[in-house]
N, C-alpha and C positions, 0 to 999 in steps of 0.2 A: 504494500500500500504506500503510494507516494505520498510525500507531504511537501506544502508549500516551503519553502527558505522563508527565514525573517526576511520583513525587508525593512530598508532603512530611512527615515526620512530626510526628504531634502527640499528646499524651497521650490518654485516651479522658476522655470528658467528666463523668465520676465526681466531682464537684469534692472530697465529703468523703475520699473512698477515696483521693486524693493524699497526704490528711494523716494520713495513718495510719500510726502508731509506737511507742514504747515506750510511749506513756500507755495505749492502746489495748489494748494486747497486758497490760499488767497487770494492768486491768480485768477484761478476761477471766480471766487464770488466778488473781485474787486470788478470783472467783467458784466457780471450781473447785474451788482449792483446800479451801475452805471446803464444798462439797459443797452447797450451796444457790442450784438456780438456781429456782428457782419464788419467783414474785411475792411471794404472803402469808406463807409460813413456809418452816422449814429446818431442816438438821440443822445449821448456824450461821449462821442469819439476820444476816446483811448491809443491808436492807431500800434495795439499789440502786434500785427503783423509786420508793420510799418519797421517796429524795434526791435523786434525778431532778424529780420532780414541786415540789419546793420550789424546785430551781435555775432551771426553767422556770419557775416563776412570777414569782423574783425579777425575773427577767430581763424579765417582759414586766409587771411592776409588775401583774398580776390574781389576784382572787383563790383561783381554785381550779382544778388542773391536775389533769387525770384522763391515765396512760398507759397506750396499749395494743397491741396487734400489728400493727396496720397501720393507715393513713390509712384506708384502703378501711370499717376497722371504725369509724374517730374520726368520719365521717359518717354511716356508720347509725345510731350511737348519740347523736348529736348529735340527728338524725332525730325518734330513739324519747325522744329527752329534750323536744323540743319538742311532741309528742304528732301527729305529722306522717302522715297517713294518706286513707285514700279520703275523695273530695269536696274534697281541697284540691288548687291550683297549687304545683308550688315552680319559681320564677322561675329560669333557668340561662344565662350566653351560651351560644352554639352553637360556641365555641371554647373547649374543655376538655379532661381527661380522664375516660374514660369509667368509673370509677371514680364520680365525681361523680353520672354523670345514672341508673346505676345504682342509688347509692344511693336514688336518689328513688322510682325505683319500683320496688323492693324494698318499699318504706316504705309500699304502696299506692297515693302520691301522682300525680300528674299532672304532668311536665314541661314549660314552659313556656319556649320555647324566647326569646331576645331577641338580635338583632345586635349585633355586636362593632361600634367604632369602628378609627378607626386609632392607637390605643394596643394594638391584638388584646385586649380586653376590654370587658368591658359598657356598652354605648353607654346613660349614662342618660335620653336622651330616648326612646327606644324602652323602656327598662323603666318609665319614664311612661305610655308608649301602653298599653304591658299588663297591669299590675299590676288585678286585680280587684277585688270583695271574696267571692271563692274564693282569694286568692292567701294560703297560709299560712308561706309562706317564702321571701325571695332569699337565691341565693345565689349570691354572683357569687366570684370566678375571679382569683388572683392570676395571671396565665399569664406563663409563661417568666421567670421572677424580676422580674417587673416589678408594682409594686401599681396597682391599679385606681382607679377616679376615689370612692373610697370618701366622703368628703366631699359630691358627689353624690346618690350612692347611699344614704347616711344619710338625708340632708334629703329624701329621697323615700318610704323607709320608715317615718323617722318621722311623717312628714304623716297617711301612710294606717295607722297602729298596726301595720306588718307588721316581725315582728323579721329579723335579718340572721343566717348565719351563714356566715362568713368561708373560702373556701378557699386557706389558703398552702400546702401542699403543696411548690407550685414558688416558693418568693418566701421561705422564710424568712429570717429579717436584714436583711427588706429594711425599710423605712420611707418613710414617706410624708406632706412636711414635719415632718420631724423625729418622727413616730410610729410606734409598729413596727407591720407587719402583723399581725394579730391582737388588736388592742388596739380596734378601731374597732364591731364588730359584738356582739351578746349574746353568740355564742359563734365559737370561730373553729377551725380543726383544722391540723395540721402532719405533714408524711410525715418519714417515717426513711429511704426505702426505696433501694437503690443511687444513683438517681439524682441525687439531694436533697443539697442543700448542706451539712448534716453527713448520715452515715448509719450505720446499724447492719447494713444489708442491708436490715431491714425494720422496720417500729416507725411508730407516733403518737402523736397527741397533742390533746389536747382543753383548751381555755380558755375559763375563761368567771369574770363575778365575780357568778353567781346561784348561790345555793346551792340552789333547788328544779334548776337546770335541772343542776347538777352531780350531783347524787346519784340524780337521772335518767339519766342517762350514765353513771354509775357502777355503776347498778344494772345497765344493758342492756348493760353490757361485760362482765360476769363471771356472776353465779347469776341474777340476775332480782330481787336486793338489794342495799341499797348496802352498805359496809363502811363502819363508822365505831369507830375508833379499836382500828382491827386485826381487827375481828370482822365477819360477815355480819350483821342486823339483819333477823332472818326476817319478824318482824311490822308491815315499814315502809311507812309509807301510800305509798312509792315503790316497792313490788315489781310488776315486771311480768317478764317474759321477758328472759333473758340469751344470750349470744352467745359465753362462755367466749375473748372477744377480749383475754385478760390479756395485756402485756407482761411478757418473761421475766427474770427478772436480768442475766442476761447480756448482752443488748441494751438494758436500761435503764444497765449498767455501760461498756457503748461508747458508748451518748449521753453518757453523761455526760463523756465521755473527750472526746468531742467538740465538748461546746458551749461553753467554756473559747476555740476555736478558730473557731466561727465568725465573727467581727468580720473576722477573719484572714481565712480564705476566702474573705468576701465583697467584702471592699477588695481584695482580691487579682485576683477575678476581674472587679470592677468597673474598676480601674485598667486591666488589658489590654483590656476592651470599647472603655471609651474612646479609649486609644493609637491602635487599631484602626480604633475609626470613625472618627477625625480624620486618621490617616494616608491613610483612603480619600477622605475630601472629598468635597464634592457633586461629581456627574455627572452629565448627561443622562440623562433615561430612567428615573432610582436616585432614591429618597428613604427614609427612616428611621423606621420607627416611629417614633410620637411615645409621649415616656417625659415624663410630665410633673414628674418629679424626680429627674434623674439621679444627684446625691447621696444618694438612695436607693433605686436600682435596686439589687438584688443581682446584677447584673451576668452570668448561666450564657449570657445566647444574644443574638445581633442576629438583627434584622430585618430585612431589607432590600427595600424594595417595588418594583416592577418599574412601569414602566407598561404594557408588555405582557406579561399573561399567558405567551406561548408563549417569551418570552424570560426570565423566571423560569423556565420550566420547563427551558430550555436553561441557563439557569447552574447552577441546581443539578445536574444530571446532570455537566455538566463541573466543578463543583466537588468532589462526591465523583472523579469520575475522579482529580485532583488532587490527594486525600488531608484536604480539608475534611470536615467534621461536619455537615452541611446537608440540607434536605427542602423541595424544594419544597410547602409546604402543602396543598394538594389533598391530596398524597400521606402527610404526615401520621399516617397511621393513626388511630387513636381518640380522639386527641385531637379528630377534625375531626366533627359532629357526624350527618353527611350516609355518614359510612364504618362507621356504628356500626349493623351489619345487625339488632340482636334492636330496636335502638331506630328504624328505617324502618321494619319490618315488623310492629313493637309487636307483638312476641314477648314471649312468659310461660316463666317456671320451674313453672308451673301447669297442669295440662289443659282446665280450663277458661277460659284466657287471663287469668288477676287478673292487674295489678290493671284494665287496657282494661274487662273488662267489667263492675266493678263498677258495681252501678247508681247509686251517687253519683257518678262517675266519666262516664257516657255523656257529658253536655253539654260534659264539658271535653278531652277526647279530641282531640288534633290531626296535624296532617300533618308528621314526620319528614324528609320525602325532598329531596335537593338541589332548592334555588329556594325553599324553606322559608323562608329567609332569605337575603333579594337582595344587600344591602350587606356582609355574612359571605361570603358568597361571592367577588364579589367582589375583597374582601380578601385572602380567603385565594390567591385565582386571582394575586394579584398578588404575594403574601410567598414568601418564603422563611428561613427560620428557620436559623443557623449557630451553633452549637454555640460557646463560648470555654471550654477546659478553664480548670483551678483552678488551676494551676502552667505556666503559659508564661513561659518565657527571652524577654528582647527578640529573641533570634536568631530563636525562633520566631515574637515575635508580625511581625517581616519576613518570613519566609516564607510565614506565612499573608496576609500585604498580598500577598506575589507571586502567591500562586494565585490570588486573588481577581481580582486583575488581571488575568491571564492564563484564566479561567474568565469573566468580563467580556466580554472579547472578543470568545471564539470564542460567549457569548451574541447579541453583536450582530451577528452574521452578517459 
């Protein structure tokens, strides 16, 4: 007769939702109070988004911050600011979320799928291999708060004139020798959303220091015109189509309550990554994503790579058994590019299948379905990805060494 393992408690992996307190809570009802939660105006404008967008800028020293309701929206508009549509590639690893490769073909665009390394990001000799001249955008993937070989990936872009734009999402605060995510590409974007190292629930963010490619984004986040100096600008040679994707006061008044706090967060959950994976030490069988600047990883997940597959997939079962945070990769969901059925089956929100069947589009049309990408694969067949909340006690980061151990194990048969 089997019996369950103890399992152990641990906070849920929300890293900003930990730090959540009076600053936050003021935020909010100083918004209320005042009866103005809308973006542009109010019956006592406040203009929290207004001060949000300057504190993110300060902060990542660029210069122009567009905010808006979601990551999901900071990449369409990002999209629609680079003029991003039928007939073009936009370059993507096949370890992401789907959010991301959405965006792309929303956009019209052609997804161009490129192998992760064992960093689980964009291997740039493979985005050498395939980089065109149809390709009209990389855009490679900060994944699991780890930055990407972006230094690289520049000097590859810039060779062949193709601009970059940056997805931190998952990696904000991070840096990479000494530079912050978002700082490396023309334009870069940033989530708000529960999961996210600071959050509001939901919210983004757009960076970039061109000001045609800003007021392009600015325009495709709200009316279809940019707003300059409080007003919409009907007659702007920038007006195209808007997406009414404004961020609210209110979520731009919890960011704000928030980003004071992420240096915090991020040492915080970096410090216990590390405790963690040095308490576990090398083992047979076990190796560790390679982070090629631990001093600026922002620290939310380990990796941990298996050499057999079916023994990854035995640890993580028994690590959730156990009360860990953990997904054997494969299983991943949507992050994983091969699980993402409209994008195998190059499915449309269209009846007549756009953007596949556009005719600029036929020559660049490719194959979605697992084996797509051999060394992604893989990869992923061998990772397992484990959660480190934002607020762990030494007490806890021991008990998570014990599960781990003990989930180890009963992997190796």
């Amino acid at each position: 007769m089997s019996t369950e393992p103890k399992r152990i408690e641990l906070p849920r992996e929300f890293p900003g939702v930990h730090y959540y307190g009076v600053e936050e809570e003021q935020a909010v009802l100083r918004v209320i109070r005042q009866r103005s939660p809308f973006r542009y105006y109010g019956a006592n404008f406040l203009a929290e988004a207004d001060s949000l967008e300057k504190e993110f800028a300060a902060r990542l020293g660029r210069k122009y911050v567009q905010a808006v309701s979601s990551c999901t929206n900071a990449l369409a508009c990002s999209l629609a600011a680079f003029g991003v549509g039928p007939g073009q590639e936009v370059i993507v690893p096949g370890f992401f979320w789907v959010a991301t490769v959405g965006a792309i073909v929303r956009s019209g665009a052609i997804p161009v799928l490129v192998e992760i390394d064992d960093s689980y990001t964009i291997d740039p000799a493979d985005l050498q291999r395939k980089i065109t001249d149809k390709t009209g955008l990389i855009l490679p993937v900060h994944m699991c708060g780890v930055p990407t070989n972006m230094p690289a990936i520049m000097e590859i872009a810039r060779a062949r004139g193709v601009p970059v734009l940056e997805d931190c999402a998952q990696a904000n605060g991070a840096t990479l020798g000494g530079k912050q995510v978002g700082t490396f590409g023309e334009m870069a974007v940033f989530s708000f959303q529960m999961n996210k190292n600071i959050t509001a629930g939901e919210g983004g963010m757009i960076v970039t220091d061109d000001e045609k490619l800003y007021l392009r984004a600015n325009a495709a986040h709200d009316l279809g015109v940019p707003w300059v100096g409080g007003q919409p600008v009907q007659d702007s040679e920038y007006a195209m189509w808007g997406a009414g994707a404004r961020m609210s006061e209110i979520g731009a008044a919890v960011v704000r309550a928030q980003l004071p706090k992420l240096d915090t967060i991020v040492a915080t959950m970096r410090k216990s990554k590390y405790r963690i994976r040095q308490g576990l030490g090398d083992r047979d069988g076990l190796s560790w994503r390679r982070v090629d600047d631990p001093a600026g990883d922002s620290g939310p997940f380990l990796i941990a790579m298996f050499d057999d597959p079916g023994q990854a997939a035995r640890f993580a079962a028994e690590g959730k058994r156990r009360g860990l945070i953990c997904s054997h990769l494969p299983d991943y969901g949507l992050h994983v590019y091969y699980n993402v059925k409209a994008l195998v089956q190059r499915r449309s929100n269209a009846s007549d299948g756009w953007p596949w069947t556009h005719p600029a589009n036929a020559p660049l049309v490719r194959d979605y379905a697992k084996g797509a990408l051999p060394q992604t694969d893989a990869l992923l067949d061998r990772g397992v990805a484990l959660a480190v909340p934002s607020k762990l006690t030494l007490g806890q980061e021991g008990a998570y060494l014990a599960a781990f151990e003990e989930a180890f194990k009963v992997a190796q048969g």
